[in-house]
Every structure is written in C-alpha cells, then in structure tokens.
TORKOL-4160 file (C-alpha; in steps of 0.2 Angstrom, whole numbers, padded with zeros to 4 digits, m for minus):
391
<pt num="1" X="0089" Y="m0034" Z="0164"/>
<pt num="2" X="0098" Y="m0020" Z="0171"/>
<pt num="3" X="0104" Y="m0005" Z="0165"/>
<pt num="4" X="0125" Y="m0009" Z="0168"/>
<pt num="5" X="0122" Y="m0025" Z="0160"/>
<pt num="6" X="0115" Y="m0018" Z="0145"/>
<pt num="7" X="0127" Y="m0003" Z="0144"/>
<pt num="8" X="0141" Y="m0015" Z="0144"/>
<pt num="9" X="0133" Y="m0027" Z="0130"/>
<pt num="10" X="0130" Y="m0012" Z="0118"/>
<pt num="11" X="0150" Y="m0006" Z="0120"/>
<pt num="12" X="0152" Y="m0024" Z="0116"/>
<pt num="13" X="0139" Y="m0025" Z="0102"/>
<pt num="14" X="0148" Y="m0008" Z="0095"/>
<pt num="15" X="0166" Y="m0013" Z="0097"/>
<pt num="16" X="0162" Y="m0030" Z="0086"/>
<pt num="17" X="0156" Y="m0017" Z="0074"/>
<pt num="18" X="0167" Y="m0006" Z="0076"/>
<pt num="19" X="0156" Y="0008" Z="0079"/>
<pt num="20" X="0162" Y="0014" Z="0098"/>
<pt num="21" X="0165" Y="0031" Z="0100"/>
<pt num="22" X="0183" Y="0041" Z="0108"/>
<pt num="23" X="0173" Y="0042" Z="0125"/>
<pt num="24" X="0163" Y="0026" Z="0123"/>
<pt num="25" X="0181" Y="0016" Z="0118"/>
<pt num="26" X="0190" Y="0023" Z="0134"/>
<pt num="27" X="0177" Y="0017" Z="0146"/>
<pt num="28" X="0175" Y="0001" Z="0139"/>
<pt num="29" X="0194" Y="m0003" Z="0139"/>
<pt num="30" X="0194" Y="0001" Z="0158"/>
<pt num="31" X="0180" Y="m0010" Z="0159"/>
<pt num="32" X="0189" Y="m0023" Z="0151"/>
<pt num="33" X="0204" Y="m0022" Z="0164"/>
<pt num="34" X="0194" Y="m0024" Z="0177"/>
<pt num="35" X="0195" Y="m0042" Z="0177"/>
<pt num="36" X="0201" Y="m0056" Z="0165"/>
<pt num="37" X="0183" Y="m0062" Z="0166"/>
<pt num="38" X="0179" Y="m0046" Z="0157"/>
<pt num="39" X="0193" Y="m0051" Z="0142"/>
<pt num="40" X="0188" Y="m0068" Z="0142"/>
<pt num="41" X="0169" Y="m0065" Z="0138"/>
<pt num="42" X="0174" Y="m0052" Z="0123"/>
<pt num="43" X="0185" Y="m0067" Z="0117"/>
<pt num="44" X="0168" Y="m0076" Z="0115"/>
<pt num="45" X="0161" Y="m0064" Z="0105"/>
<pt num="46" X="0176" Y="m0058" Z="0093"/>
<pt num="47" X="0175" Y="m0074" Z="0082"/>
<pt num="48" X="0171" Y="m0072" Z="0064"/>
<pt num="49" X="0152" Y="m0078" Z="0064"/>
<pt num="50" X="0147" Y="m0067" Z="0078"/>
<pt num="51" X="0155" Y="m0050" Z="0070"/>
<pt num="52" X="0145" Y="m0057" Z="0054"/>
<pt num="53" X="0131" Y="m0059" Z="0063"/>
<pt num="54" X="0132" Y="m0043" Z="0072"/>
<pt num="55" X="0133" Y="m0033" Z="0055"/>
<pt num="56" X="0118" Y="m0044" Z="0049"/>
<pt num="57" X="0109" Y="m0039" Z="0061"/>
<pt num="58" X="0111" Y="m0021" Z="0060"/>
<pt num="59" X="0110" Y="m0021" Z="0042"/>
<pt num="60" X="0092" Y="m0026" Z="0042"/>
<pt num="61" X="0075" Y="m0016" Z="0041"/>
<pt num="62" X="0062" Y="m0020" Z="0053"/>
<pt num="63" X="0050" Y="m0029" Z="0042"/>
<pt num="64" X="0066" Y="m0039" Z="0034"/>
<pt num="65" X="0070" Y="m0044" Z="0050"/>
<pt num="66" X="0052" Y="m0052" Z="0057"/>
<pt num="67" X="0052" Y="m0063" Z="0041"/>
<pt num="68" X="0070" Y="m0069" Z="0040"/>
<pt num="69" X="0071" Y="m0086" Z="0045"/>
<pt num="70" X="0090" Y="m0085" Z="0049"/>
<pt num="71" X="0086" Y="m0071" Z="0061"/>
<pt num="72" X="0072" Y="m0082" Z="0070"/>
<pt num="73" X="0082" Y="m0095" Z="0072"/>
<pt num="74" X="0096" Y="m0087" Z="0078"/>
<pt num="75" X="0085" Y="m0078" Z="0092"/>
<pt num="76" X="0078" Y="m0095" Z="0098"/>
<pt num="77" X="0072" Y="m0092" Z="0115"/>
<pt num="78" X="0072" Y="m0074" Z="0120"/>
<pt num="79" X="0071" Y="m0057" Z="0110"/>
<pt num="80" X="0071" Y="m0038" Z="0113"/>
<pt num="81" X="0055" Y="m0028" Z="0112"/>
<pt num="82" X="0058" Y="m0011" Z="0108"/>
<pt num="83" X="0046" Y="0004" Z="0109"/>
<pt num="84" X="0058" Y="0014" Z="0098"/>
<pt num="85" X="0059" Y="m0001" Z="0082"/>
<pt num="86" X="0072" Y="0013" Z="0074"/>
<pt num="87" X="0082" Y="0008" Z="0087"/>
<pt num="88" X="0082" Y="m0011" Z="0078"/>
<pt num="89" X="0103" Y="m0012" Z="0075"/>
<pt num="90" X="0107" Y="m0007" Z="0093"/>
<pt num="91" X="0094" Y="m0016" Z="0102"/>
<pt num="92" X="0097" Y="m0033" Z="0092"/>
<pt num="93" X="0117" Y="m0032" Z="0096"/>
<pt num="94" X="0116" Y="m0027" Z="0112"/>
<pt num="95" X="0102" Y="m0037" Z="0121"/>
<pt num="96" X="0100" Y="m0052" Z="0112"/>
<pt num="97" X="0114" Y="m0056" Z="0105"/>
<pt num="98" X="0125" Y="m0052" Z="0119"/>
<pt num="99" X="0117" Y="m0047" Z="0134"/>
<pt num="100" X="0111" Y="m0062" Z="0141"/>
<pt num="101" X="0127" Y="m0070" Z="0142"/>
<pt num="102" X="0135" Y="m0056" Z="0147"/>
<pt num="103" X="0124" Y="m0056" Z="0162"/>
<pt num="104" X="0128" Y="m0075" Z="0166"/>
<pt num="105" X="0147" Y="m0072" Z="0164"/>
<pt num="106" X="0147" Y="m0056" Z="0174"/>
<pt num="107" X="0136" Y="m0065" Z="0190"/>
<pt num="108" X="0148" Y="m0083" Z="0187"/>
<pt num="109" X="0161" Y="m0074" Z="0202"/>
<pt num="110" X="0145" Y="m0069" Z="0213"/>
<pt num="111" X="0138" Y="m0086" Z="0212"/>
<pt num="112" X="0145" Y="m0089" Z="0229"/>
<pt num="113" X="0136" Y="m0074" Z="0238"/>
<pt num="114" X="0118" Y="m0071" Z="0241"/>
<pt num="115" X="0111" Y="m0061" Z="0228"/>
<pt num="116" X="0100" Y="m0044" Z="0232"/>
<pt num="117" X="0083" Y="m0043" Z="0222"/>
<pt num="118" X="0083" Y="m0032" Z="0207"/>
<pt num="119" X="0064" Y="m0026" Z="0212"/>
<pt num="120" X="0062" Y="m0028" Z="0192"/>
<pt num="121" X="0052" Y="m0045" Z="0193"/>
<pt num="122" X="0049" Y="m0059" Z="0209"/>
<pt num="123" X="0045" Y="m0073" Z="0203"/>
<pt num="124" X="0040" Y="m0093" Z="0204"/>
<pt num="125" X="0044" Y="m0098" Z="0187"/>
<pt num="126" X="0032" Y="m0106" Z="0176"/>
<pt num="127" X="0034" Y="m0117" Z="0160"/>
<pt num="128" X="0028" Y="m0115" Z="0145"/>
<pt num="129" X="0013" Y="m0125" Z="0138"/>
<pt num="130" X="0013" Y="m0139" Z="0127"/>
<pt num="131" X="0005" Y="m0152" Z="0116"/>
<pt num="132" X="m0011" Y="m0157" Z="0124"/>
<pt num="133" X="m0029" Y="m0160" Z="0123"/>
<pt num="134" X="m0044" Y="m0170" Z="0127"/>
<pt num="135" X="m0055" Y="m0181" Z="0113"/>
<pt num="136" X="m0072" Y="m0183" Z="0117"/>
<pt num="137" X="m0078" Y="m0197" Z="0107"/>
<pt num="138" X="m0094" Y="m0197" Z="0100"/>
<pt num="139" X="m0100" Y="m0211" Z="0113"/>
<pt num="140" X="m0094" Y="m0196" Z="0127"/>
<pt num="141" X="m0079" Y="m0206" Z="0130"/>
<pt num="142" X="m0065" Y="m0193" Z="0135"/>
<pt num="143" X="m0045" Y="m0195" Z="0131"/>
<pt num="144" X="m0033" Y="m0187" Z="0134"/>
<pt num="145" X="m0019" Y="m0183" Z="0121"/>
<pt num="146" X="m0002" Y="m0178" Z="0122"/>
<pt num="147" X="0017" Y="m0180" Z="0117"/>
<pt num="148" X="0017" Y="m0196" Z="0125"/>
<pt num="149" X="0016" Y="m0214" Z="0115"/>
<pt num="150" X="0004" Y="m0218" Z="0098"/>
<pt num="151" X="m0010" Y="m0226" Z="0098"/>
<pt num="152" X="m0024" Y="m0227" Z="0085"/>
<pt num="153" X="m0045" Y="m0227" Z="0091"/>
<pt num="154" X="m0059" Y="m0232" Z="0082"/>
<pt num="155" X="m0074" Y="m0222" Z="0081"/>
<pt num="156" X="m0093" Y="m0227" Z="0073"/>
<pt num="157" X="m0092" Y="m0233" Z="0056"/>
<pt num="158" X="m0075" Y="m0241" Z="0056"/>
<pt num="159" X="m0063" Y="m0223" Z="0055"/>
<pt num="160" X="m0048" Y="m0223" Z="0064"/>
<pt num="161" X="m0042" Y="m0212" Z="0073"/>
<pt num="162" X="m0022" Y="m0209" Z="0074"/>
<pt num="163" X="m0015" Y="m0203" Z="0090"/>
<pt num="164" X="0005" Y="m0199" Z="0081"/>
<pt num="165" X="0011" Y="m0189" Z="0099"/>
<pt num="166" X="0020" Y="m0174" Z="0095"/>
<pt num="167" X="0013" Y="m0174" Z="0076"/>
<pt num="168" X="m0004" Y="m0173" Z="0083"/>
<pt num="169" X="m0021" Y="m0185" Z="0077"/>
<pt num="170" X="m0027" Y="m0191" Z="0060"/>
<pt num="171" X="m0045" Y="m0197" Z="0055"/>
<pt num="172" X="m0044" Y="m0211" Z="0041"/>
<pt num="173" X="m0061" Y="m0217" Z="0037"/>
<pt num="174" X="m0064" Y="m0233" Z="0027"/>
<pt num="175" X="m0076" Y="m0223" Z="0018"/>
<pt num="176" X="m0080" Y="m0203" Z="0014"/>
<pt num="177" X="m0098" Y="m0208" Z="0014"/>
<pt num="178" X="m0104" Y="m0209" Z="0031"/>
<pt num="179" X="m0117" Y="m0200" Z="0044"/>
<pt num="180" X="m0112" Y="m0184" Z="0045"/>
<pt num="181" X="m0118" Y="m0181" Z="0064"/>
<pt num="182" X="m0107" Y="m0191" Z="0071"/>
<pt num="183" X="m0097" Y="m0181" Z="0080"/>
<pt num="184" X="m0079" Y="m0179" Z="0090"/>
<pt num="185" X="m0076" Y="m0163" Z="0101"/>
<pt num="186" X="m0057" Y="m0159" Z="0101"/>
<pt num="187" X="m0054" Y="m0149" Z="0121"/>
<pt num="188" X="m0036" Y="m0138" Z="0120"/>
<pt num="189" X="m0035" Y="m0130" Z="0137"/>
<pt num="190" X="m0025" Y="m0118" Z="0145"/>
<pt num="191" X="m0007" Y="m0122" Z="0141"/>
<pt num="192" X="m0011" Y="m0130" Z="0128"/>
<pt num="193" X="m0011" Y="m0133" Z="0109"/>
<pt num="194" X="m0015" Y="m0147" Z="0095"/>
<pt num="195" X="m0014" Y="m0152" Z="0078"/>
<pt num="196" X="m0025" Y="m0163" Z="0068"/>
<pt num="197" X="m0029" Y="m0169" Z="0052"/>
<pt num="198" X="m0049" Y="m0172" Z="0047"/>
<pt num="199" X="m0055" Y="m0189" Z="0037"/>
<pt num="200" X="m0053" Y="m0176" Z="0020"/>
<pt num="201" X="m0037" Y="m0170" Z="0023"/>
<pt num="202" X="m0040" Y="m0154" Z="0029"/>
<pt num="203" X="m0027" Y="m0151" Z="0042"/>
<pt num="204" X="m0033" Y="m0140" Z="0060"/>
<pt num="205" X="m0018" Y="m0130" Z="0072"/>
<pt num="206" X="m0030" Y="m0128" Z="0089"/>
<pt num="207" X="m0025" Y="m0114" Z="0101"/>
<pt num="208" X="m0026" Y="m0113" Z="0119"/>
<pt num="209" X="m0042" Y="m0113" Z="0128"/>
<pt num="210" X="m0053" Y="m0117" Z="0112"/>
<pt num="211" X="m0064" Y="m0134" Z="0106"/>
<pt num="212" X="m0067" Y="m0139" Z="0090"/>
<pt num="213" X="m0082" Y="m0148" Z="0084"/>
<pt num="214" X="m0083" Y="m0160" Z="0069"/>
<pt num="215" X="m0089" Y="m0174" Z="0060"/>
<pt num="216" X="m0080" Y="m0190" Z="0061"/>
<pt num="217" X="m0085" Y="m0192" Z="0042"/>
<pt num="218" X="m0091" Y="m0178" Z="0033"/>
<pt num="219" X="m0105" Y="m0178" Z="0021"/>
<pt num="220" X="m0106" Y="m0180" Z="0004"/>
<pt num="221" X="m0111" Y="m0161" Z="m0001"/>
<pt num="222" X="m0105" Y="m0149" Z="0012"/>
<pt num="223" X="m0089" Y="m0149" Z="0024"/>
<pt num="224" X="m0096" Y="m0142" Z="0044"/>
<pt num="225" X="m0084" Y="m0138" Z="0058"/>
<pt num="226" X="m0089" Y="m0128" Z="0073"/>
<pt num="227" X="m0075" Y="m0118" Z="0082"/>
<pt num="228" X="m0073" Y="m0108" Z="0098"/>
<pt num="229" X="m0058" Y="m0099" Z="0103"/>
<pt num="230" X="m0045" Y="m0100" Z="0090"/>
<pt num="231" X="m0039" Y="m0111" Z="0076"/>
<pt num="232" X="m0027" Y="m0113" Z="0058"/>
<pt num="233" X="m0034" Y="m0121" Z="0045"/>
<pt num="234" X="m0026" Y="m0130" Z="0029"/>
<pt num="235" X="m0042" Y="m0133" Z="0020"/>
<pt num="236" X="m0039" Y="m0149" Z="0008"/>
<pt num="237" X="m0049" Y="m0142" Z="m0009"/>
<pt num="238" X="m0064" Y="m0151" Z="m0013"/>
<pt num="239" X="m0076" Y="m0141" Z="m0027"/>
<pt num="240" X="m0091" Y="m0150" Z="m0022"/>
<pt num="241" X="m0090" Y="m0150" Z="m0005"/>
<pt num="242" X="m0086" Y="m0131" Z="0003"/>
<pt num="243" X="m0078" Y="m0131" Z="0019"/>
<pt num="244" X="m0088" Y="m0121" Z="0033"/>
<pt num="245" X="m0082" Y="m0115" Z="0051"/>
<pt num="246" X="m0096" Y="m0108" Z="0063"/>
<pt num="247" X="m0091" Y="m0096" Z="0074"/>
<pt num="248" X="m0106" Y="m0091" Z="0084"/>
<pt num="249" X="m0117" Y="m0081" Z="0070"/>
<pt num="250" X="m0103" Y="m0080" Z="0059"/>
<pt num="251" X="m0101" Y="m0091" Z="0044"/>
<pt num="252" X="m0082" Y="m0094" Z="0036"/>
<pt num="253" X="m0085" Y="m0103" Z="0019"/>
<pt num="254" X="m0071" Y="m0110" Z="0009"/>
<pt num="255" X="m0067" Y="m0121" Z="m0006"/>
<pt num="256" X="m0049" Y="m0123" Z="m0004"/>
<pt num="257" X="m0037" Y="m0112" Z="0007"/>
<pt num="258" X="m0024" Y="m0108" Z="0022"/>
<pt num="259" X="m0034" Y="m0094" Z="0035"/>
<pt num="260" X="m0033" Y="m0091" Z="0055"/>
<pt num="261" X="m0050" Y="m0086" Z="0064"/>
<pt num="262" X="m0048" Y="m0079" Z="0081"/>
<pt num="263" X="m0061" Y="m0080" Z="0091"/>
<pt num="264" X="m0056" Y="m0078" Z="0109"/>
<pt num="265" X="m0069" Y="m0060" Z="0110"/>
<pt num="266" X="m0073" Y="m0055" Z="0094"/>
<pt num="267" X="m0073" Y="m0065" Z="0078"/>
<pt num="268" X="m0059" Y="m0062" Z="0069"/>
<pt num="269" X="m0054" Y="m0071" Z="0050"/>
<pt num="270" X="m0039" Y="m0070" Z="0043"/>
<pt num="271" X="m0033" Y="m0076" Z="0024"/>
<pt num="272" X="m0017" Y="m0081" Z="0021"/>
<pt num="273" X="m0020" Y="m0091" Z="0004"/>
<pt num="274" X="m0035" Y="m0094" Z="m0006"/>
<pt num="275" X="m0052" Y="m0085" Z="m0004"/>
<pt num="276" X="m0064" Y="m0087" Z="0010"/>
<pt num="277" X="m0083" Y="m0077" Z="0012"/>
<pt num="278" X="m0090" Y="m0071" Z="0028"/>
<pt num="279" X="m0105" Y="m0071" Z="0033"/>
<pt num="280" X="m0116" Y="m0066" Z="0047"/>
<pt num="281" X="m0134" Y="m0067" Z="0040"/>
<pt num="282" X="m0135" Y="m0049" Z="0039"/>
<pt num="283" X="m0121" Y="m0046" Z="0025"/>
<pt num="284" X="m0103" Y="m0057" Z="0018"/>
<pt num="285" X="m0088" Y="m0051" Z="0014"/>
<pt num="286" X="m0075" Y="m0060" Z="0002"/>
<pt num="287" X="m0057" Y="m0059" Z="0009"/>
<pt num="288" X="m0041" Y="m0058" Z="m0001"/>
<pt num="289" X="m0024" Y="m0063" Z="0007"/>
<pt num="290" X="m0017" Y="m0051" Z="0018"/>
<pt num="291" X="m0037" Y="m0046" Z="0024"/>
<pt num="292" X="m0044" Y="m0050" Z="0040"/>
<pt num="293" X="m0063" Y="m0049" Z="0045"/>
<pt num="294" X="m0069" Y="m0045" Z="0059"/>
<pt num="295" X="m0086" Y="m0047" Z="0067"/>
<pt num="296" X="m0095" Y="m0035" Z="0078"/>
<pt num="297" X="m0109" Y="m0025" Z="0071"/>
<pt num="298" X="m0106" Y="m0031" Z="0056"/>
<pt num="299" X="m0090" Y="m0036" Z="0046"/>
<pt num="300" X="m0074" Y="m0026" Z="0045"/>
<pt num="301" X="m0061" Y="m0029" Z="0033"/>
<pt num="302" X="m0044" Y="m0022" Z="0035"/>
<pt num="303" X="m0025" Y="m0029" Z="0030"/>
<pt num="304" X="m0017" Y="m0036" Z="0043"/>
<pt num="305" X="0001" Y="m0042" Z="0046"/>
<pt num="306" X="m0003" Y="m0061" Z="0045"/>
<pt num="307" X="0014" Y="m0065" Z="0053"/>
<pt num="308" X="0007" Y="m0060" Z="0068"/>
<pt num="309" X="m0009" Y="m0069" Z="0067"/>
<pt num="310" X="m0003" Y="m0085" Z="0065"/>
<pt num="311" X="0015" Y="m0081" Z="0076"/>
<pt num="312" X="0005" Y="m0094" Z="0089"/>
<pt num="313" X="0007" Y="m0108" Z="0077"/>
<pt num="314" X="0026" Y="m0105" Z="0073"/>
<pt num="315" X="0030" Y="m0107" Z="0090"/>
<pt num="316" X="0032" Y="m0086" Z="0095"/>
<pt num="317" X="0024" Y="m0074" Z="0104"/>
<pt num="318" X="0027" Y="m0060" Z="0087"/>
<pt num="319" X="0019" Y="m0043" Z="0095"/>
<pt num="320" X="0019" Y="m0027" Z="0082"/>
<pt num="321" X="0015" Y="m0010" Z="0091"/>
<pt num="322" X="0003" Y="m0019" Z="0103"/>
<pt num="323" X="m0005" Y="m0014" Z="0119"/>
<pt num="324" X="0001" Y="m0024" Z="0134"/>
<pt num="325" X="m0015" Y="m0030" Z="0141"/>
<pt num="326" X="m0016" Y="m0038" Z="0124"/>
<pt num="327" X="0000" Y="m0045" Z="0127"/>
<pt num="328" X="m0005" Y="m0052" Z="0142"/>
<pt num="329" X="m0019" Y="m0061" Z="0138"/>
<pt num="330" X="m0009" Y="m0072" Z="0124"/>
<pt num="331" X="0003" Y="m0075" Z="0139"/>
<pt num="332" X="m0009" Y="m0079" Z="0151"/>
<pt num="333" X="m0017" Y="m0092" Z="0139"/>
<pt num="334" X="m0002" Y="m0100" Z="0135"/>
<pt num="335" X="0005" Y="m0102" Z="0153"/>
<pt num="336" X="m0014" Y="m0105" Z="0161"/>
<pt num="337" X="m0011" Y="m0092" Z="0172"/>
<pt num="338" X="m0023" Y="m0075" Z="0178"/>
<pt num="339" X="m0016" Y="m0057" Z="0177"/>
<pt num="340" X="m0020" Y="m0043" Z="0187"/>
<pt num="341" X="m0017" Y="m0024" Z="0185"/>
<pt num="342" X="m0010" Y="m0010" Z="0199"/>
<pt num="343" X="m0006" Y="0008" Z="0198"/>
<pt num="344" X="m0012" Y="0018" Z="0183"/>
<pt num="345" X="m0011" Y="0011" Z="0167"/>
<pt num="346" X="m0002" Y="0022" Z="0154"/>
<pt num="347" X="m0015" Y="0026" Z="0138"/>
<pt num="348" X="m0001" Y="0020" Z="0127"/>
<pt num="349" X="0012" Y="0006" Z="0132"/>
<pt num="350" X="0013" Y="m0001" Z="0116"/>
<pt num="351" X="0025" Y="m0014" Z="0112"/>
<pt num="352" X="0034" Y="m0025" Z="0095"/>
<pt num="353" X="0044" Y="m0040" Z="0096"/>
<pt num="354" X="0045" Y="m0059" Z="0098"/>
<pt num="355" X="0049" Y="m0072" Z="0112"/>
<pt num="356" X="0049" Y="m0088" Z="0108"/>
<pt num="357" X="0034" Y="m0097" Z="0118"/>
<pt num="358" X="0046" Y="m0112" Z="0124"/>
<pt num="359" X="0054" Y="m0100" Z="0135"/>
<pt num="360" X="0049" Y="m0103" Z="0153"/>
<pt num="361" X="0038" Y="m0087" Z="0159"/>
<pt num="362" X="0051" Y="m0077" Z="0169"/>
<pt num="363" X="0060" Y="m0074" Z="0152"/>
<pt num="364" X="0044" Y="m0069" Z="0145"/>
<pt num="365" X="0043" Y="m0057" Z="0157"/>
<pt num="366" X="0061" Y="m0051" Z="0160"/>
<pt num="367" X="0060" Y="m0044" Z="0140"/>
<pt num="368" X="0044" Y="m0037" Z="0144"/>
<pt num="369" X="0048" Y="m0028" Z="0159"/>
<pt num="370" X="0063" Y="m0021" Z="0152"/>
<pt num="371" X="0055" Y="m0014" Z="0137"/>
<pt num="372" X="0042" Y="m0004" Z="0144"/>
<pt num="373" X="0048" Y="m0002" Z="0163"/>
<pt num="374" X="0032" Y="m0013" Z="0170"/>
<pt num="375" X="0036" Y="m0023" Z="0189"/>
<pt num="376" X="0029" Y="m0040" Z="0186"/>
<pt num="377" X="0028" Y="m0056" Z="0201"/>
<pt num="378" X="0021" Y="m0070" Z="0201"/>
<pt num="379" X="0014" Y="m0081" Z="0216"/>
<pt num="380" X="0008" Y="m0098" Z="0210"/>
<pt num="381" X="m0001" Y="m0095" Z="0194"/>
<pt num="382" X="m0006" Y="m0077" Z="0195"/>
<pt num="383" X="0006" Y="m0063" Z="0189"/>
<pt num="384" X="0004" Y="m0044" Z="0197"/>
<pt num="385" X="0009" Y="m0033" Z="0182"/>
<pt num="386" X="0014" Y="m0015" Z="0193"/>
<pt num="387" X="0014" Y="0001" Z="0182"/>
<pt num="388" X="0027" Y="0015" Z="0189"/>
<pt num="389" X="0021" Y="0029" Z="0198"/>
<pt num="390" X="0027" Y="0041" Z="0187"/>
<pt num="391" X="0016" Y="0034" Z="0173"/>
C-alpha cells in the first residue's frame, strides 16, 4: 500500500476521532476539495457504527485486541502488521479500517487508464488452501476428500467411515473391541487442511503437509496415533485407555485434554486444557496450560501464547514478534508454494499481526510488505522475497 494512500486513511481515521491536528485538519480539507469523490468516501465512513468502531479500536490494548472476537470478525480478511504494536490505535484505523477502501475509491477514476507498477509486489495471484486430503485405507486403497458431496466407507470389521464435506470424516465402529493394527493413513498436503473424528470420539484438526496414522478401532487398553507434521487434538477422556501421539522419539501421553504438537522441524507440544507428559526416553515432562515442550536435546518447557499456536485452526495466520522466514514458511505451506531470499537479510525483521488465511496470497503479501518494507513476486508457485539494500 503506498505511502499517500495511507497518509490519507490516517487524516481520515483521526477526523472520525476527532484527533486531527491544526496543520493535519488544513490539509486534509484541501484534500477533500479536490474532488467529490474525496467527500463522498468520508461520507462512507462518518456513520455512527464506524466512528464507534473506530474508538473501539483505538481504546484497546494489544493483548485485548488478538482475543476480542468482535475485533476478528470485523478484520475478516486482511490486517495490519505493525513492527511498532504501541502504534496499535493509529495503525488499526488508518490501514484496516479505512485504507483498503480508500485505495479502491481513490483508483475507481483511473480504472480507465493503464496503471504504472508500484515496484512493491508483482505478482500472479494465488488462492488460498482448502479442505482436502487423501485416505489410505487399510487395504491401500487411496481417496480422496474434500468439500465436495458425503459419502460414508466401510473399513475392516464393519466401521464406517463418514466422509460429512466441509465438516470433515467420522469413524463409527459397531464395536470398540476390535484389532488395533488395522490402520488408515490421513495425507493433508500443501494447501491443505482436515478435520476428523476417531471411533472414540477424540476429534483431530490436521495441518498442511502432515499424515496421521491410526487405528480404525482402538484397543481395549491403550489409545496409539502416530503424527508427522502438525495436528490439534480434542482428546475424548477415557481413564482406562490413555491417549498417545508418537512423534518420532517423542511420546505425548494424555488421559483427557485440548493440545497442539507441531512437528514440522522440531517437536513442539502445546497444552491448551487438561494435562499431558512428554517423553523422549531419556526424560518426561508434565505440561500445564499455557506450556509448550519442545524436543531437541532433550525437552524444554516454556509458556507460550497458545493463540498463536493454534491461530492455523481458527482460520488466521496470528504472528506475535516473529521473524519473517518464520512467516514464510506458514505461508509457503498454506498456499503450496517455494520461497526464496535475495539481498541481505536484516538480523531482526520481526513482525505481529493476523491475515486471515482465506485471503488470496497477494493480500497476504501486500500487509507484509508494507510492514516491513520487503519486495515480494511471484512467478507460478514460487515467491522472491527482496530485502532493501539499505538493510
């Protein structure tokens, strides 16, 4: 976004609150008889639920505003990331509140002419991922699951298996007794995400580029699933029969509870609800909510925001002072593209904010570039991020 457009949505964010200053107040009004257009896009934003939203928006803190769901709804598609988060009030009225329409209605009277490249991003655009994945039955049959129209499987020992579309799968068994190594492999590519529910209830959020192993039928003294990449679970509490995810070496063991476990290049467990131990064979540790463990040479526990763990199954992109190659590979995941690097990277470019991961990829990277002054392109599936020189 560039720099006019912005100064002109902040005059506009501060008049709605009336906070414009003597010299800020001049300048805007003679931006304002420029054009009627000008007028008639202020007019838009001088109702009664915009002002209030406006103040709302400046009235809240940082962490207030990550977990207020009227906020998220309200910035459905694209938000501002801000390197400066003090700067919250101005940054939430003037970019996206404003700003993106303010953009549209100040380009409607060049629609006509051919429009220069801004040089900020080039771009084929890419949509984001969706509900899908592949089944591998325990026969190797594979199929493939989507959005698309129900339909119910059968697997060994008469369980049915749901296909629901957009709800994701469910495992009914006509029995919990059953032969435990009978097993289904759940594939979520690139682009891709799933939800499913096991034959004991236990409900699974798989992320992009992960699998998940399990039995169609678990046995009668344990719970087993095996995971690679990433995954949320909703573990259905069962006293005699504890819940285990294998990661590699690492053991997760649960009774009853609601955790994430990332997996992606190190093996990280996060507890949102309940208690879970993790194991490695060398050592465990017990998590409380709030903790996450992370295995490499041996487990650390730190407290975590768990918003932004589990931000992937909300349906954001939630970043909280993070670096942008960390950034990148979430992106890259979610829109099954590859990422490469020129010029020198800064030591610290470090980034906080949310963009909703319906949004196609060029809005992705239109807030990103703008809040940390990066080039991006794209040409097919792979995206050139260009650091400035002056980095």
């Amino acid at each position: 976004m560039d720099k006019e457009t912005y100064r002109i949505a902040e005059w506009m964010g501060k008049y709605l609150c009336q906070g414009l200053s003597k010299e800020e107040e001049l300048r805007f009004e003679a931006w304002l008889d420029e054009k009627a257009e000008h007028r008639r896009l202020l007019e838009q934003f001088k109702g009664r639920s915009a002002a209030d939203d406006l103040r709302f928006l400046a009235g809240l803190d940082t962490d207030t505003a990550w977990r207020t769901q009227r906020f998220r709804k309200r910035m459905h598609t694209v938000r501002y990331l801000s390197r400066d988060i003090r700067a919250w009030a101005v940054a939430a009225i003037a970019v996206v509140a404003i700003a993106v329409l303010a953009k549209v209605a100040l380009q409607r009277d060049e629609a006509r002419q051919p429009i220069a490249p801004s040089g900020r991003i080039v771009l084929q655009d890419v949509a984001p991922g969706k509900n899908q994945a592949v089944l591998v039955l325990s026969d190797g049959r594979q199929v493939e699951l989507s959005d698309g129209l129900s339909h119910t499987l059968a697997e060994v020992g008469g369980t049915a298996i749901i296909d629901e579309g957009s709800r994701g799968m469910t495992y009914r068994a006509s029995r919990e007794a059953g032969d435990p190594t009978v097993t289904n492999r759940l594939l979520v590519p690139k682009a891709g995400t799933y939800q499913l529910t096991l034959s004991d209830g236990t409900r699974v959020w798989v992320n992009a580029l992960s699998e998940l192993e399990f039995p169609v039928v678990f046995g009668e003294n344990e719970r087993t699933v095996t995971l690679k990449g990433e995954a949320f679970f909703e573990v259905a509490k069962d006293a005699g029969r504890p819940f285990r995810v294998r990661v590699g070496e690492t053991v997760i063991n649960v009774l009853g509870t609601r955790f994430n476990v990332n997996a992606y290049a190190q093996v990280k467990t996060t507890l949102l609800q309940g208690s879970v131990a993790i194991s490695n064979g060398l050592q465990t540790k017990v998590l409380r909510p709030g903790e996450q463990a992370v295995s490499v040479d041996g487990i650390k526990v730190s407290k975590v925001n768990v918003n932004r763990v589990i931000a992937w199954k909300e349906g954001e992109f939630l970043f909280k002072s993070d670096h942008i190659n960390e950034i990148m590979n979430e992106v890259a995941r979610w829109y099954d593209i590859s990422v490469v690097y020129q010029g020198n990277q800064p030591d610290r470019l470090e980034l906080t904010g949310s963009v909703s991961r319906g949004a196609n990829l060029s809005e992705v990277l239109d807030v990103l570039s703008f809040a940390s002054g990066v080039s991006f392109s794209v040409q097919g599936r792979q995206v050139t991020v260009k650091f400035p020189e002056n980095e």
